[in-house]
N, C-alpha and C positions, 0 to 999 in steps of 0.2 A: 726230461726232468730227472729222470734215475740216474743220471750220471752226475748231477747238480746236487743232490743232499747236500753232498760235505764241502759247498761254495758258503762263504758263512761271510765276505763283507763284500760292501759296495765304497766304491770311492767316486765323491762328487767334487766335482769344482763347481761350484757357485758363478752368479753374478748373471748367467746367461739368460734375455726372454724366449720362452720356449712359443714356438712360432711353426704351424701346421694344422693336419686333419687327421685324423685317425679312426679306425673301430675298435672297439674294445672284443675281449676275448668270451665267451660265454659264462654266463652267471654262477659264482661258483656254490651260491647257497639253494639256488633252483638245483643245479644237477647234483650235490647231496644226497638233495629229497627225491630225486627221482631214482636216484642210484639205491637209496633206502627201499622204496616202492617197484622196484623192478621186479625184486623175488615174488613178485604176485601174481605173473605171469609164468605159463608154464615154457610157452616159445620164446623163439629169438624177438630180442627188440635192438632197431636198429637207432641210436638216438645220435644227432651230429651237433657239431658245437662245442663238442663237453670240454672246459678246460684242463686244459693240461698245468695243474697244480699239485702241489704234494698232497692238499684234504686228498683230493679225487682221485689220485693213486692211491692212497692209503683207504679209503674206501675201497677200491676195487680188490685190494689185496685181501681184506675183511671177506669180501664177498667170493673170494677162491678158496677162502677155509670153507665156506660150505656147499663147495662143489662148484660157482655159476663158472661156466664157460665165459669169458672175453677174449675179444681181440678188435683190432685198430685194422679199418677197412679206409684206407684213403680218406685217414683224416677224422672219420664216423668210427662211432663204437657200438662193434655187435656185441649183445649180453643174448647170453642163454642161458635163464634158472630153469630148466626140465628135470633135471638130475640134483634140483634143492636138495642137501642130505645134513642130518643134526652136528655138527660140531661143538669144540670148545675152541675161539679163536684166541689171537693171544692177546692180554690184557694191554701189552705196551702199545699193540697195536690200538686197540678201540680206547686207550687212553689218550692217543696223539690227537683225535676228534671225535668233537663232542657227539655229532651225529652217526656216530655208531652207534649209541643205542637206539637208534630213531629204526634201529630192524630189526627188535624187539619185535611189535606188532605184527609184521608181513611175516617175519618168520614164524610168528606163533600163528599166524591164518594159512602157511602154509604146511608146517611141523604139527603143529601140538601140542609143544615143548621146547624150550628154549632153556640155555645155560649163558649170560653173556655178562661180561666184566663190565663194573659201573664206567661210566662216561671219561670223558677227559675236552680237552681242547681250550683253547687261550686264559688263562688266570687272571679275568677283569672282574670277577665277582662272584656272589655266590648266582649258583645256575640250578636250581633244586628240578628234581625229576621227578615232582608231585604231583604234576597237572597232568603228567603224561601215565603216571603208576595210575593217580584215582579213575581217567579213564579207560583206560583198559580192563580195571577191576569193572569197572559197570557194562565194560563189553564182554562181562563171563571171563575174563582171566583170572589165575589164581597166582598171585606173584609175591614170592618175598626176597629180602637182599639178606644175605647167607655171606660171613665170609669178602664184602667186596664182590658177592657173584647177585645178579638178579636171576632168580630161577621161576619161570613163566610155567602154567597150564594150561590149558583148554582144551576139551574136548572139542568143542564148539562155540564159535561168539554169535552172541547176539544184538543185534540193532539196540541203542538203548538213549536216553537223551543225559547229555553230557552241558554242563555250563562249565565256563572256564573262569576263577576268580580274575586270570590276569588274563590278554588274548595272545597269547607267547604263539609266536609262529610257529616254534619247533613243535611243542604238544597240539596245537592244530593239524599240523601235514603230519606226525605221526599218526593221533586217532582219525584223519581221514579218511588216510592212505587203508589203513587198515579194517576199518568199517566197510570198505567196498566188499568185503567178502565175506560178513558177517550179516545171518540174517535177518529180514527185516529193515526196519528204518532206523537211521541214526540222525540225530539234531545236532552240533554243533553249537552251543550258546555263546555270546559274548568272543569268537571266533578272530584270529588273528586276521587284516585286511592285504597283507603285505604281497607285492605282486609275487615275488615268489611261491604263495602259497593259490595264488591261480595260477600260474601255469604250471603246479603239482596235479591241480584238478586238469588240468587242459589234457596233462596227459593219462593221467588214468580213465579219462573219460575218452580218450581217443585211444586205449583198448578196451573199452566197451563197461565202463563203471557209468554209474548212474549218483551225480553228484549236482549239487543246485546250491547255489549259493557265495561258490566262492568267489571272496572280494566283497563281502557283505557282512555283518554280523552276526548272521544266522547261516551254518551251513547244512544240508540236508544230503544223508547219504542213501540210497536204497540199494540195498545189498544184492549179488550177484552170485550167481553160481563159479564164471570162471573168468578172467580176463582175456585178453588174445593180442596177437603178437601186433606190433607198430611201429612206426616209426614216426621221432619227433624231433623235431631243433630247441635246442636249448637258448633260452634269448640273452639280451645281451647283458652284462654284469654292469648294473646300476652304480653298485658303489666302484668300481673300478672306473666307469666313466665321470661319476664324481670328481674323484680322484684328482683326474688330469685334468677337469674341466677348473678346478682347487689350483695344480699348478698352472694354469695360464694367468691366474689372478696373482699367484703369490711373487712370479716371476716377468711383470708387468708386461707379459707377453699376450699371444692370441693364440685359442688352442679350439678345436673344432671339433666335435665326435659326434660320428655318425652312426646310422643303424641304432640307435635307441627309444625309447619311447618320452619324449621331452616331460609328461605327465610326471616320471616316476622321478626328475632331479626337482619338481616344483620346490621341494623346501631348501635343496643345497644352493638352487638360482637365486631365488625370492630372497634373499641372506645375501648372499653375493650381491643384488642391486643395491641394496640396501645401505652396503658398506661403499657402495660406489663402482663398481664394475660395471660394463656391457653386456648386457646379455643378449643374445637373438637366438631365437626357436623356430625351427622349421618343421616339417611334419617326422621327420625321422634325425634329428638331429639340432646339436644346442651349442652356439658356440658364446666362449667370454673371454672375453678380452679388458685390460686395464692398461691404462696410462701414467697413472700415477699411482701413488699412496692410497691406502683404501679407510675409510672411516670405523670406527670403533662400535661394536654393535651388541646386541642382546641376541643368545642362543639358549634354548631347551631343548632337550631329546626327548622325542616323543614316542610312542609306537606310531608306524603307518596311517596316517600320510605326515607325519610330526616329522621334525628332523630328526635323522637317524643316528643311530646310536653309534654307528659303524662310520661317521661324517664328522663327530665329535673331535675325535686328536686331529686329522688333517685340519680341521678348521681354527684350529687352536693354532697350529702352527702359522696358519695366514694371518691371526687377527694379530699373531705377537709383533708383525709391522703393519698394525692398523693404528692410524692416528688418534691416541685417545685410551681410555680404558675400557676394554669388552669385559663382557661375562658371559662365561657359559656355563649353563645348571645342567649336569648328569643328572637324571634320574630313573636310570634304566640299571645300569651297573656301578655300584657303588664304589670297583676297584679299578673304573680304567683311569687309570693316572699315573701308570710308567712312562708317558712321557713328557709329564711336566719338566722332571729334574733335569734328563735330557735336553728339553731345548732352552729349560734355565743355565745348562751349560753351554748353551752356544749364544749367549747371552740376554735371550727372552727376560720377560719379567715375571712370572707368571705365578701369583699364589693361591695352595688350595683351601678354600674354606667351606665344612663340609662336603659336600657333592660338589658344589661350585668353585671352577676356577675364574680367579679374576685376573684378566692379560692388560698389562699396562704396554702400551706399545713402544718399542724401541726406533731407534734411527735405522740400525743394522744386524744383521746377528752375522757372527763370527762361525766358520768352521771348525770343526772340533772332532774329536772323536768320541761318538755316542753308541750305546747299543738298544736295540728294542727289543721288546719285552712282552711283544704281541704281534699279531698282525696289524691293526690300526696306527699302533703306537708306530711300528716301522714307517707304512708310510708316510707318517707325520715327520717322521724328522729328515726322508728323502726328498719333501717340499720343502723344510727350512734348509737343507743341503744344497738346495738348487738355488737357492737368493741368496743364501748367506755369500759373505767376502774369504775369500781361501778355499780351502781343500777340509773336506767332511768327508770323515770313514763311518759310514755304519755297520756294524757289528749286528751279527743275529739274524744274518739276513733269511736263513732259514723258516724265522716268523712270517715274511712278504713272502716268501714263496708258499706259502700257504693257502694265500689267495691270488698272486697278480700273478699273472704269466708274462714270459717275454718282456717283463721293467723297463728293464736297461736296453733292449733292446728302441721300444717305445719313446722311452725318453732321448735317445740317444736321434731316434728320427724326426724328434720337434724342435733339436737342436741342444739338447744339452749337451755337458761331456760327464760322460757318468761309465765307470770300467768296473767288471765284477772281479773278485779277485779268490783265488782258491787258499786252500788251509795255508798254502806253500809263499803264499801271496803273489803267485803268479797269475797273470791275466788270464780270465776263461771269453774266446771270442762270443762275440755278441750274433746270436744266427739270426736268419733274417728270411727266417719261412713260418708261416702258423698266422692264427691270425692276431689282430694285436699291434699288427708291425703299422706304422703312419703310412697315409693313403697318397 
């Protein structure tokens, strides 16, 4: 991926049904939180799975400002925080994602003191750091924002019970992660459900944290002296199996992913029947398939288990040839909507009224030259790219490399024709090792 930054479009030719099996690549909002929560550890931990995306480098590169050791053992990444030590990292960096500040907490349970530049990461709305500031004040922090700088204290935290107005995943796996080493017992109220923030528990709890609750509304922490070293796999990326499970519908193909947990797409499948797709689930795997034109249907984003927020633009892009008029209600983030005008230029219909977009479905959508404006939004318009008629550049592809690894390679093995192209607009080959690649 380090030699990918500056690849910045993709060229699709449409029309094809994308037709295969595949596994998706490791969850890239689980190993975030795990890569947040590693500094809490004094040994090596050895975690495998971890996607290879620009968050997850750029997280790691965070985490060599303040000493941790990495490196790539066949595939697996060994972390060693022993040598944690206080730095100032650099703001562009902890600006590029959001869950940089999610090592606030761990650093201040292992430091003392913390100096760390406000957040950043995709511009779909406002993302406030209140739920995560208020509990940390009640776990004994002393923090104020100085300048664009958040400057943390504690001597020592303590166990404290915490309700969350909203149940934001991120402020969950933050004051989790970090309560494990705070003494005492911590409550968790009104708690995010989202499986990523069980297998954040999975693994702090398999280096010996004492955590009860999560995937529940109530999480319970009892505080530890020390963590210790482990190893854990990272599971598979929900919304990147979405994704492709999105284009087998949109491209009236048949697409098959495997090694997931078929629980965690219920709301992106159950949507999918609805409009008319096939679906079948088996015990580690969910495949859909379509034949024709799919039906026009009603969507809302919910938190966990609702439909996700992160399913919203790709599914907009399918419904724009769904027979009939959709709507789909955002009520998560109030600014994902770069990719409306985008695929109204590849000749969607789609208009927004407040939060809600309403998609009058078309006969065809035309290729075009779009750019994205997010990571979601990207993928949306690399599904209308794959159905639409001609040739679609996306622009920006920097935003999908953020989350999806190996794309084009993926796409390219369920049958598309889909080429990456560098600043120079020369082709960058498609590799065909990691995981991710069609089975």
């Amino acid at each position: 991926m380090e030699g990918r930054l500056d690849v910045n479009t993709l060229k699709i030719r449409g029309g094809k049904p994308l037709i295969g099996e595949l596994e998706v690549p490791g969850s890239k909002n689980s190993a975030l939180a795990i890569l947040s929560s590693v500094i809490l550890c004094e040994g090596e931990v050895m975690l495998e799975h971890v996607p290879n995306v620009s968050d997850t480098l750029t997280k790691l590169e965070l985490l060599h400002t303040f000493g941790v050791r990495t490196q790539w053992v066949e595939g697996s990444l060994l972390i060693d925080a022993g040598e944690l030590r206080s730095a100032e990292p650099d703001p562009d960096a902890v600006g590029r994602i959001r869950t940089g500040f999610y090592l606030l907490g761990p650093l201040l349970a292992r430091l003392g003191h913390v100096r760390l530049p406000a957040p950043g990461g995709c511009k779909i709305g406002a993302r406030p750091v209140d739920f995560h500031v208020k509990g940390l004040r009640l776990l004994g922090a002393e923090i104020e924002l100085e300048n664009g700088y958040y400057i943390a204290r504690a001597d020592r935290l303590v166990g404290a019970e915490i309700y969350l107005d909203f149940p934001s995943a991120g402020a969950t796996q933050h004051l989790m992660s970090t309560a494990t080493l705070a003494e005492g017992i911590t409550t968790i109220q009104n708690a995010a459900i989202e499986p990523e923030v069980v297998s954040l528990a999975e693994f702090l709890n398999r280096m010996g944290a004492r955590i009860e609750g999560a995937g529940t509304g109530t999480i319970t922490v009892i505080g530890v002296e020390r963590l210790e070293p482990c190893q854990f796999r990272i599971p598979a990326d929900r919304l990147q199996a979405g994704t492709f499970l999105l284009a087998g519908a949109i491209t009236q193909g048949d697409v098959t992913v495997h090694g997931i947990m078929p629980d965690h797409q219920t709301p992106v499948v159950n949507k999918l029947r609805e409009a008319g797709a096939i679906v079948h689930e088996g015990p580690d795997w969910v495949r859909v398939s379509s034949v024709g034109r799919l039906d026009a249907i009603q969507v809302k984003t919910m938190p966990y288990p609702g439909f996700p927020t992160d399913m919203q633009q790709p599914m907009a892009a399918v419904l724009a040839l769904a027979d009939g008029t959709s709507l789909i209600d955002e009520t998560i983030y109030e600014s994902r909507i770069g990719h409306i005008s985008e695929l109204n230029r590849m000749g969607a219909r789609i208009q927004l009224q407040g939060r809600a977009s309403v998609i009058t479905g078309v006969e065809r959508l035309k290729g075009a030259v779009v750019e994205a404006s997010d990571l979601r939004a990207g993928a949306a318009l690399c599904l209308a790219g794959l159905a639409a008629h001609g040739e679609t550049t996306v622009r920006n592809v920097h935003f999908i490399d953020r989350g999806y690894e190996n794309l084009e390679a993926i796409l390219t093995g369920l049958g598309a024709d889909v080429v990456r192209l560098d600043a120079n607009g020369k082709r960058v080959e498609v590799t065909q090792a990691g995981p991710g690649i069609p089975r």
